[in-house]
Steps between C-alpha positions, in 0.01 A plus 500: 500500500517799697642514885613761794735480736504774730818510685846521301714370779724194461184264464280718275776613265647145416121357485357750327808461260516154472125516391514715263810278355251226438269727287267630794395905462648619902426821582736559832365782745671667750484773747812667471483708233927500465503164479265449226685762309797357509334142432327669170925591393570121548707602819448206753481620860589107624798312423433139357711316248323536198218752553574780325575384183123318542352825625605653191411276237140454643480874522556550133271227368260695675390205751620638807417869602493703855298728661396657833129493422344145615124693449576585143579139352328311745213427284676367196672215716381139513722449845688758722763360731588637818876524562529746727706514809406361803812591746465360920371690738665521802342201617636304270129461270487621175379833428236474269374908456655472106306187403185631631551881384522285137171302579352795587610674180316235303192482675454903422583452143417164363190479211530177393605134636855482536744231734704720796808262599690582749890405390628645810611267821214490739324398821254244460186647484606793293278399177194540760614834583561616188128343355358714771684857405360474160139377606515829755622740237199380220281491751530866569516546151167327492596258174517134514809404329601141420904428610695221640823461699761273500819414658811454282848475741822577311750342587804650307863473630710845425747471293362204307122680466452496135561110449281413820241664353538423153595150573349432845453197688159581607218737476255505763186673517205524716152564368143484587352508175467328185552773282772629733665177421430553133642818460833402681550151326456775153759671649758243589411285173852555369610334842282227431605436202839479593397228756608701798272448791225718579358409822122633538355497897294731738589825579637416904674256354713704287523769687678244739696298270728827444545588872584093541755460222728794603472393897608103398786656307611761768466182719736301268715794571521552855549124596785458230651862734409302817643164419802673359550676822497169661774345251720757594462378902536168415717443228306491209513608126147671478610454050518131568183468736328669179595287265391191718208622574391675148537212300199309693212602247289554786680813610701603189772749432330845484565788781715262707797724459611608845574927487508810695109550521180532214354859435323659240178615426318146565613283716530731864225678393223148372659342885401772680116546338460139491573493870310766604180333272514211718546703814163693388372131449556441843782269414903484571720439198808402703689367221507825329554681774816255538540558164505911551757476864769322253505693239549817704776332703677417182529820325765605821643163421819685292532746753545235772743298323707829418484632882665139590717533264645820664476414834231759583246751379712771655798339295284662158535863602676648166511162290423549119229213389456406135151377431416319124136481464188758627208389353329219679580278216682473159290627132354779738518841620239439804655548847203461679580325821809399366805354709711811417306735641506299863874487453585876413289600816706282720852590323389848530430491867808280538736809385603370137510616170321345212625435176270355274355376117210297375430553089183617528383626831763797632228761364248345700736475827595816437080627478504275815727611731710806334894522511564292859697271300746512170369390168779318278557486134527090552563229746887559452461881584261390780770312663792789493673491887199303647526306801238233399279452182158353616303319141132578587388490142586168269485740150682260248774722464635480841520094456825498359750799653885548462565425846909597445371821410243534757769427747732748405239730517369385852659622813384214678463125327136454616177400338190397677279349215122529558347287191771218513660566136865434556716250436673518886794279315544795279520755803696296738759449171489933527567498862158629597338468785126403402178395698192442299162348636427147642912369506 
């Protein structure tokens, strides 16, 4: 079976490798002529556990290849998928120029029946769209082309992308067709043999299910922030409230963990389009937009807690900060709309100097945002004469430090904890000083 995906960003280049690992012919396409080049030389542009050693052997059995030209294999493809980007506008909606310059692509090049999916995270409605770029472009082409579109949502988590997809606990996809459905039930028949579900609906409906699974779970998130806030007011152990409330099957035990704020590439961004959909629907989502005030309040959480703990913002002029963690979570480079970001703006503006590691993501920081802070060898160098170490990022390694050597190294005995992965007992027995979130 032969398939495109045109777009070798995070979602295109694990999909298109991940199909190809299950025998499929993928043919990735992508405008940037660099980064297919270096794709071609089994260098991976993306940082995901596992990838590249996938990329590679797919590569040389000859099932996964790259190019820039869509027109030029477009017409030896059963189904292309779309898995372009589709960053917010400024008002929050998703841009959708990339997915249509795609549909349009097809439309001026397709000769035979073939299934255009769009991959990428998108508006309701944007199968319509798309149906009616490529009916525009054959029709001034003057040919009447069979195709069909579908919606198939991914719904990877970075850091853990290969086994989602490999091993996921659904597929969903939206067609109108039979043969639509026929092609993509070939396509998946390795997941369906494996028993894994793949859940077959119309195209809104899909298109939807993606925008609603990342909102619940951002909304798992910012309640667990809110009612930790709360337990700190009252009295409460926000760890304890989880437990009691996690084990009722009902609500269960995933994204209850109280923290320093969500970012990413999905969650901000799927809030924000999903409210503005509804606003263009003539409808308020005021959960969400709940949902979107907490989590921005909580990112400045850290820096709150460390202002109290020296009396003032003033009292920060010429303190050194450790930070352990950049990327907006662990197994990732991605520091989109991450917590660190917020928190090296404010220290900046506060007058203190920045010391800090994260395993993967300093190059990207660094791309970010330049030489405003220092970049450490490791966590221990990180905390060399600092006044406080903030943990924004729970990477595994930073689970279990030396804290006698981290306090020798300290000038000041603080640590302000922003994922709640310390054992206070262990800290307090160190003679730190240590606030964490919801105690």
């Amino acid at each position: 079976m032969n398939i495109a995906i045109v777009g070798t960003g995070y979602v295109g280049l694990v999909s298109g490798t991940c199909f190809a690992e299950t025998g499929v012919n993928v043919t990735c396409v992508d405008v940037d002529a660099k980064k297919v080049e270096r794709l071609q030389k089994g260098e991976i542009p993306i940082y995901e556990p596992g990838l590249d050693e996938m990329v590679k052997k797919n590569v040389a059995a000859g099932r996964l290849k790259f190019t820039t030209d869509l027109a030029s294999v477009l017409n030896d493809q059963e189904i292309v998928f779309s898995a372009v980007g589709t960053p917010p506008d400024e008002d929050g909606s998703a841009d959708l120029k990339y997915v249509l310059q795609v549909a349009r692509t097809i439309g001026q090049h397709i000769n035979k029946y073939i299934v255009v999916v769009t991959k990428s995270t998108v508006p309701v409605g944007t199968a319509r769209k798309v149906r009616n770029a490529i009916d525009e472009e054959l029709k001034k082409r003057g040919v009447d082309v069979p195709f069909d579109v579908a919606s198939n949502p991914e719904f990877l988590k970075e850091g853990n992308a290969i086994k989602d997809f490999m091993s996921p606990d659904r597929v969903v996809v939206g067609v109108e067709s039979e043969k639509a459905k026929k092609a993509l039930t070939r396509l998946y028949k390795p997941f369906l043999i494996n028993n894994f579900r793949v859940i077959f609906m119309d195209i809104p409906s899909a298109e939807m299910t993606k925008y609603a699974a990342n909102s619940m779970l951002a909304t798992r998130i910012s309640f667990m922030n809110d009612i930790a806030n709360l337990c700190e007011r009252v009295g409460a152990d926000v760890n304890m409230v989880r437990a009691g409330i996690g084990s009722d099957t009902r609500i269960g035990r995933k994204f209850l963990y109280a923290g320093c704020g969500y970012g990413g590439s999905c969650f901000p961004k799927d809030v924000k389009a999903l409210i503005k959909t509804a606003d263009q629907n003539g409808y308020s989502m005021e959960v969400l937009k709940a949902v979107e005030r907490v989590n921005e309040r909580q990112k400045s959480i850290l820096f709150e807690k460390l202002v109290k703990a020296f009396g003032s913002v003033e009292a920060l002029k010429g303190k050194t900060i450790a930070l352990w963690g950049l990327s907006f979570k662990p197994e990732t480079d991605d520091m989109r709309e991450s917590t660190a970001l917020v928190m090296i703006d404010k220290l900046l503006a506060a007058g203190c100097s920045i010391r800090a590691y994260d395993p993967i993501a300093m190059e990207e920081c660094k791309r970010r945002i330049g030489d405003k802070i220092t970049y450490c060898r490791d966590m221990y160098d990180a905390v060399l004469d600092a006044d406080a170490l903030l943990l924004l990022t729970e990477w595994k390694e930073f689970r279990l430090p030396t804290w006698g050597v981290i306090k020798k190294a300290m000038k000041q005995a603080l640590v302000i904890d922003g994922r709640n992965i310390f054992d206070i007992e262990e800290l307090e027995e160190n003679s730190f000083e240590y606030h964490c979130i919801g105690k």
